[in-house]
C-alpha positions in Angstrom: -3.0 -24.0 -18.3 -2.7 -26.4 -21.4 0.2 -26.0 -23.9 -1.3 -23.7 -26.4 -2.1 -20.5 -23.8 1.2 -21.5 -22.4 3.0 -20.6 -25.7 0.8 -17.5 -26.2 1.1 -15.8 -22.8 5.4 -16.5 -23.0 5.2 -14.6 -26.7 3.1 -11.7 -25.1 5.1 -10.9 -22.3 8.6 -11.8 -24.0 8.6 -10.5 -27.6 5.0 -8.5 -26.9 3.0 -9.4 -29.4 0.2 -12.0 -30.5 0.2 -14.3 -33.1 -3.2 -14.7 -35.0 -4.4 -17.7 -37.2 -8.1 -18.0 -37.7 -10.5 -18.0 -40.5 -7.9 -17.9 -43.2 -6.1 -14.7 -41.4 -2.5 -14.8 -40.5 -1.0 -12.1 -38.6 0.9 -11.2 -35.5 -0.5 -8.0 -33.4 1.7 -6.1 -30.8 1.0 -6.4 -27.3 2.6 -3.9 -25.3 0.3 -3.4 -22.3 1.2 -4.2 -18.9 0.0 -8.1 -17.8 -2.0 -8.7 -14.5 -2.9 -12.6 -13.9 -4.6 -14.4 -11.6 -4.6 -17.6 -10.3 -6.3 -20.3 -7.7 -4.5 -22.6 -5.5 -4.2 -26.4 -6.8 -5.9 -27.4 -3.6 -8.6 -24.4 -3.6 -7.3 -22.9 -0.7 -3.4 -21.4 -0.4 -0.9 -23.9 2.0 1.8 -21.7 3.5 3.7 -24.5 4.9 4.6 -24.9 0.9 6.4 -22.6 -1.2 4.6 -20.2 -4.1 5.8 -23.2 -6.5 4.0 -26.0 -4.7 0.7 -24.1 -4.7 0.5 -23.3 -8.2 0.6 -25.5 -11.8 2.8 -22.5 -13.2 6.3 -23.5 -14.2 9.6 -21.0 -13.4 9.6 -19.2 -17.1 6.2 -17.7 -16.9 6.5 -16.6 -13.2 9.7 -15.1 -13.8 8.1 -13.1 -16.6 6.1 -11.3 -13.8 7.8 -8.3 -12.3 5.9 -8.6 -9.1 3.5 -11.7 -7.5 1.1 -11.1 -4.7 -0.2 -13.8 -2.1 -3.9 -13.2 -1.5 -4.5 -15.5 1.8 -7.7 -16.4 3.4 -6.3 -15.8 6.9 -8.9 -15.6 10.0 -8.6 -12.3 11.7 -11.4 -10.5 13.5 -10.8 -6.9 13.5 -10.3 -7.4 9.7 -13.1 -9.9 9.4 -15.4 -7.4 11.0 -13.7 -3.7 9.4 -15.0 -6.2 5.5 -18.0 -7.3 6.8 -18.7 -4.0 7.6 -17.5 -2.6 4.5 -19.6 -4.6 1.9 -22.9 -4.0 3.6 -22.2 -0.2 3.6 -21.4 -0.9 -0.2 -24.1 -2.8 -1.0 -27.0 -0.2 0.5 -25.1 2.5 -0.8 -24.5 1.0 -3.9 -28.9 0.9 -3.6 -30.2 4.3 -4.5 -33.7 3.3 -4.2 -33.7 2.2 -0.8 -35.6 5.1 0.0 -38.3 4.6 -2.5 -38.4 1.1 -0.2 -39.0 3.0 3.0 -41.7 5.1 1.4 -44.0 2.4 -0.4 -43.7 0.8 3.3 -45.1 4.1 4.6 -48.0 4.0 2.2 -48.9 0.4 3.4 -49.0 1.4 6.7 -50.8 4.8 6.3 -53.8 2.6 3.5 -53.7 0.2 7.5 -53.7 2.9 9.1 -56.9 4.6 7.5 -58.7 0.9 6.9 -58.1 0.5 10.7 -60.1 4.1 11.6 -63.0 3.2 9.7 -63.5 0.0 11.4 -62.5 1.4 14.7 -59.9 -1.2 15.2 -58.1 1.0 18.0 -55.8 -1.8 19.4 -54.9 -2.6 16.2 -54.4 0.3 15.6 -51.8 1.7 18.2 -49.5 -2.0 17.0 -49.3 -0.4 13.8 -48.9 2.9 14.9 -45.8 1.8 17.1 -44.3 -0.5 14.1 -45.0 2.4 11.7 -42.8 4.5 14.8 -40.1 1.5 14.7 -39.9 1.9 11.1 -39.0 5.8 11.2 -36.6 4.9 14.1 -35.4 2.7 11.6 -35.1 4.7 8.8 -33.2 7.8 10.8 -30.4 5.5 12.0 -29.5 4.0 8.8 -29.2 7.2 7.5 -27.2 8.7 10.0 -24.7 5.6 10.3 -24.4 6.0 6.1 -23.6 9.5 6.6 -21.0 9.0 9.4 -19.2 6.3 7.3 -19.5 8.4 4.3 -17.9 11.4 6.3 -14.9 8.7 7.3 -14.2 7.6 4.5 -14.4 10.7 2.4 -11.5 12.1 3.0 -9.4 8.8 1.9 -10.8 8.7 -1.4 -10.2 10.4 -4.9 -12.6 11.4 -6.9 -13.0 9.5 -10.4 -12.2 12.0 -12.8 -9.3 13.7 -10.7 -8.0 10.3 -10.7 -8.5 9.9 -14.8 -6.6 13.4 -15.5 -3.9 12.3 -12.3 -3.1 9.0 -14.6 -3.2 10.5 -18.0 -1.0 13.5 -17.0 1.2 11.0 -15.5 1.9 8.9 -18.6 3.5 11.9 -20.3 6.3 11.6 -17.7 9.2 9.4 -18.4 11.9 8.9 -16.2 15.3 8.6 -16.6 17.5 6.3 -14.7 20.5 8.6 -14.2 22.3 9.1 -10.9 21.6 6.3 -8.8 23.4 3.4 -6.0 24.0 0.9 -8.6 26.5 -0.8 -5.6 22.8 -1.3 -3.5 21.2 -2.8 -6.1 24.0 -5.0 -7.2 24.7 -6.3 -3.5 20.7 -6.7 -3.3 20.7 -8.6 -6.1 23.7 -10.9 -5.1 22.0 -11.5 -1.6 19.0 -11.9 -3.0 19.9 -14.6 -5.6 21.4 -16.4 -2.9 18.6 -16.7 -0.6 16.8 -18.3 -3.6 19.0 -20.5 -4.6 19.3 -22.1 -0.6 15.5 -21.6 0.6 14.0 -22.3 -2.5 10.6 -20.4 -3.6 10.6 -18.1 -6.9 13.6 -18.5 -9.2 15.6 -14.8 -9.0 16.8 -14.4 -12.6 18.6 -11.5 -14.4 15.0 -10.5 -15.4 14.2 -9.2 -12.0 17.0 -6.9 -12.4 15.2 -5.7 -15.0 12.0 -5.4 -13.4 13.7 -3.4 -10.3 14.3 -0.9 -13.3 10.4 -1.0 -14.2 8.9 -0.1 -10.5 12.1 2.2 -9.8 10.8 4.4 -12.6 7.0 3.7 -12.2 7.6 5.2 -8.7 9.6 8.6 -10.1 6.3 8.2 -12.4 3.7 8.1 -9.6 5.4 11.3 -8.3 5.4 13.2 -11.9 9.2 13.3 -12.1 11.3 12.7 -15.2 14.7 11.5 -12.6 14.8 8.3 -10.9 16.0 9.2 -7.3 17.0 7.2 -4.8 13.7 6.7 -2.9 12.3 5.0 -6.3 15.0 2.8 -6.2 14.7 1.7 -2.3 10.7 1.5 -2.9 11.1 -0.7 -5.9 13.5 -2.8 -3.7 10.9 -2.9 -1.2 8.5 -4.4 -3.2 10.4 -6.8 -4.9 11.8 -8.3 -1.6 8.2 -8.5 -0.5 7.1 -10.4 -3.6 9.7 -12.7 -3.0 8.9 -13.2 1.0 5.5 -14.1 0.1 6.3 -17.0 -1.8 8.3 -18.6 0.6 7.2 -21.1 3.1 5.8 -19.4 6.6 8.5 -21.5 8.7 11.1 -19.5 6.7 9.8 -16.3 5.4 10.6 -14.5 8.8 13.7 -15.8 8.9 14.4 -14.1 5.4 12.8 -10.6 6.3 15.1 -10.4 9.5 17.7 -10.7 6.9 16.7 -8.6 4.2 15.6 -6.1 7.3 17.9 -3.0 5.7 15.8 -3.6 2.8 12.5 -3.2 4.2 12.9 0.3 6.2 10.5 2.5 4.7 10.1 6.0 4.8 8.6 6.6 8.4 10.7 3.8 10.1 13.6 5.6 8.7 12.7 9.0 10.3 11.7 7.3 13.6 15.5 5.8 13.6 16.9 9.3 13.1 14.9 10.7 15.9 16.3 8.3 18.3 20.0 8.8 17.1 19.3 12.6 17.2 17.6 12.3 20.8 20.8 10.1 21.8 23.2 12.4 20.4 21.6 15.5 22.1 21.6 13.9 25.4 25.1 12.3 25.2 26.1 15.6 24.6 24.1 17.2 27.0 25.6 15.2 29.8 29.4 16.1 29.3 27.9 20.2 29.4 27.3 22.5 32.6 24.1 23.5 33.0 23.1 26.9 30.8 25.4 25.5 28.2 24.3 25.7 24.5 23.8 22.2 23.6 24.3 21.0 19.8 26.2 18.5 17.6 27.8 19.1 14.1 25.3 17.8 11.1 28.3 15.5 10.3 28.3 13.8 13.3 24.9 12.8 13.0 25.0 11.7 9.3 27.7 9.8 9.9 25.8 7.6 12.9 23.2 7.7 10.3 25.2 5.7 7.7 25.8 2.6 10.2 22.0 2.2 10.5 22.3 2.0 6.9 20.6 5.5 6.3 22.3 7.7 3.8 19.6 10.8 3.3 18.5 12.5 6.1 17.6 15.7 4.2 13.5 14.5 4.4 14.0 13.5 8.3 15.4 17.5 8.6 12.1 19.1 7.1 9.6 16.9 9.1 7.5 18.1 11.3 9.0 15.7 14.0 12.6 17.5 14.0 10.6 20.7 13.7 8.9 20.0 17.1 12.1 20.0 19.0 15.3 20.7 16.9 16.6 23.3 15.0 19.2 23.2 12.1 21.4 26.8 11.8 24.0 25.9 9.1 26.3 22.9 9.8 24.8 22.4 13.7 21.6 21.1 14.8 20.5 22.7 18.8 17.6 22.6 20.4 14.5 24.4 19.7 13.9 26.1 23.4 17.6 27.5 23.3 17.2 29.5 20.2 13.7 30.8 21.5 15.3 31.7 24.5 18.3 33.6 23.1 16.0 35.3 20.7 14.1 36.8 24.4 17.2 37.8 26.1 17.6 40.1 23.0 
């Protein structure tokens, strides 16, 4: 990047405009979109025994500009070599909608054979392209019937075009407000976080990131149509951030960071597989100092509180899964067992 894009990318994503001097025209026009930037390796090919830093001829004020940086590796896997491999053929003969009119014109050559061959009684002849016009069909049928079993797969995972144009344009008329948040988590996040950089090295964590914590936080409350930054925004923004900043360390260090920053990176269904245990453990600790016949259950205190040292403070979405459904039930201020209140509603 020479000098001259260098000074007109920092003024579009600092002050958000452009400046404009060409052909006797002298103006400066705003900018305010988001910016998404690519970039190649020096080498050609990404090193991860160097730092995001050492593989790219950025310098720390532009990258810092960037609220979130994504490490695209070329990284030799089989299942995933063969699930893309897979994938683009599908595309590309999907992507073909006259491959049928292919099959056909090869149908007519065969039949014009076909009929030459009967006139000049060329039997033998005949029967090879009567068994390659056979192959053909065979062919034809199980093409078609592998497209329509990967079409039926992946159906269900995708969103149709136009749902997905009215689903972004009804979200932009959302705007979320940061109101009632942990602004203690994200101070001690940044703290740690600032740390790490400054004695591992990688990306520079500025004030700015604060900033852009701020930006996904209420980008997530605007994915899910809501005009209130909750919590789970926050911890998802957090997320992502600490990810960004993982990937653009070297690999002989970048696990040693996430088992750090591991209370950062619970997500959503980790979370409610940790509450199952410390429910299951609970229930059976409990369980133990009770006769037999007893009606087993523990206050809802007692298990938010063991919830808080795991570093989980909302169980509420843990309570209406399916998962506690299965075997738990919550009447008022006590969680029981599922069975006993099934059973007590029979003896009645």
């Amino acid at each position: 990047m020479n000098d001259y894009d260098r000074t007109s990318i920092h003024e579009a994503m600092e002050q958000q405009s452009i400046s404009i001097s060409k052909a006797g025209i002298v103006a400066s026009l705003q900018a305010r979109c988001s910016v998404i930037a690519a970039s190649n390796p020096k080498t050609g090919r990404y090193d991860s025994t160097l730092s995001f830093m050492d593989n790219v001829d950025f310098t720390d004020p532009i990258i810092s500009r960037f609220d979130i940086l994504c490490v695209v590796k070329d990284e030799v896997n089989p299942e995933y070599d063969y699930n893309l491999a897979t994938f683009v053929i599908n595309s590309h003969i999907k992507s073909h909608p006259i491959f049928s009119e292919f099959w056909k014109q090869d149908f007519i050559k065969f039949e014009a054979n076909e009929k030459e061959l009967e006139d000049e009684s060329k039997i033998e002849q005949e029967n090879e392209y009567q068994e390659e016009i056979l192959n053909l069909k065979n062919l034809r049928d199980n093409l078609k019937e592998t497209l329509l079993e990967e079409t039926a797969q992946e159906k269900p995972l995708q969103m149709p075009q136009e749902l997905l144009k009215k689903y972004i344009i009804h979200a932009k008329t959302y705007h979320p407000k940061i109101t009632q948040i942990d602004k203690d988590k994200i101070k001690n996040f940044y703290v740690e976080l600032r740390q790490s950089s400054q004695q591992l090295g990688g990306i520079t964590i500025a004030v700015r990131h604060i900033e852009s914590l701020i930006r996904m936080a209420e980008s997530f409350a605007k994915m899910s149509l809501r005009n209130e930054v909750k919590g789970e925004d926050v911890d998802r923004a957090i997320s992502v951030l600490l990810k960004s900043f993982i990937q653009s360390q070297k690999s002989a260090i970048s696990k040693k960071i996430a088992d750090s920053f591991k209370k950062y990176l619970i997500d959503k269904k980790d979370n409610q597989q940790i509450l199952h245990s410390i429910l299951n453990e609970l229930m059976l600790s409990t369980q133990q100092s009770h006769f037999r016949g007893d009606k087993i259950a523990i206050p809802l205190k007692t298990f938010s509180k063991r919830a808080e040292l795991y570093k989980i403070g909302n169980i509420s979405d843990y309570l209406q899964s399916e998962q506690f459904k299965t075997l738990y039930i919550q009447k008022g201020e006590i969680i029981q067992y599922k069975f006993q209140d099934q059973q007590q509603q029979q003896q009645l």
